[in-house]
N, C-alpha and C positions, 0 to 999 in steps of 0.2 A: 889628762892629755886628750886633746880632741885633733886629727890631725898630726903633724907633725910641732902644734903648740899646745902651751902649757899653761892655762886660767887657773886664776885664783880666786873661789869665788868662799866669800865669808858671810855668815849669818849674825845679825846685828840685834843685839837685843832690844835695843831701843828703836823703836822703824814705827811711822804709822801703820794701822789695818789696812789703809787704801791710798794710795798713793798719790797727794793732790801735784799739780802743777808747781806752787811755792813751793812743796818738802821737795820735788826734783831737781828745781832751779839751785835749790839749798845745797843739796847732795852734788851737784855739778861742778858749784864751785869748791863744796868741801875735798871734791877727788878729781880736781884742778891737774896737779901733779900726774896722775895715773894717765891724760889725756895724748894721744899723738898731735894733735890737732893743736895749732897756731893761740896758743893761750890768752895770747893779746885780743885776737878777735873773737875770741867765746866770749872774754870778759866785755866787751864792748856789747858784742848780742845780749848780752847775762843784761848789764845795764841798762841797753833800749827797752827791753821784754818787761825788765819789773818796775819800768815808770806805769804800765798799762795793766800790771798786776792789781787784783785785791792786797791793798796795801795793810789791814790789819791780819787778815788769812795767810802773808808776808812774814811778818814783823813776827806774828807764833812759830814757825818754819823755822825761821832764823832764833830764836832765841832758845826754841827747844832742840835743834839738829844740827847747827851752823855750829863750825868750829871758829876759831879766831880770826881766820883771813876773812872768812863770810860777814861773822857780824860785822869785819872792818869795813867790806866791801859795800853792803846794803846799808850802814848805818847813815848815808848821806840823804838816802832816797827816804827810809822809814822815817827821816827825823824832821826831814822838810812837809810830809804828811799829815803830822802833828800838828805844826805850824797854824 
């Protein structure tokens, strides 16, 4: 309890040592759900942000920390990089 609220904060045993930009962008969308904030327009920011992202520094993020909505969501932008 801090205040009159109540966090929940959990320790993840899988977390990089340092926190890059990709693994938070990652983490954003995998705790999409948890957000107050207008989802539609995170995912639209999420979207614009990681056209301009290191798209292979990305693509590891996602595949080692991205839960299912993630890999669904980035898999358009990481696969057209390929290309």
């Amino acid at each position: 309890m801090l205040g009159n609220r109540k966090f929940d904060f959990q320790i993840k045993s899988h977390f990089p040592t340092k926190a890059s930009p990709e693994f938070l962008m990652v983490d954003l969308v995998n705790n999409l759900d948890k957000l107050v904030e207008d989802r539609q327009a995170v995912l639209k920011n999420v979207l614009n942000k990681a056209q301009s992202m290191d798209k292979r520094k990305l693509k590891l993020s996602v595949s080692t920390y991205g839960n299912v909505r993630a890999k669904k969501l980035f898999e358009p932008i990481l696969q057209l990089s390929n290309a």
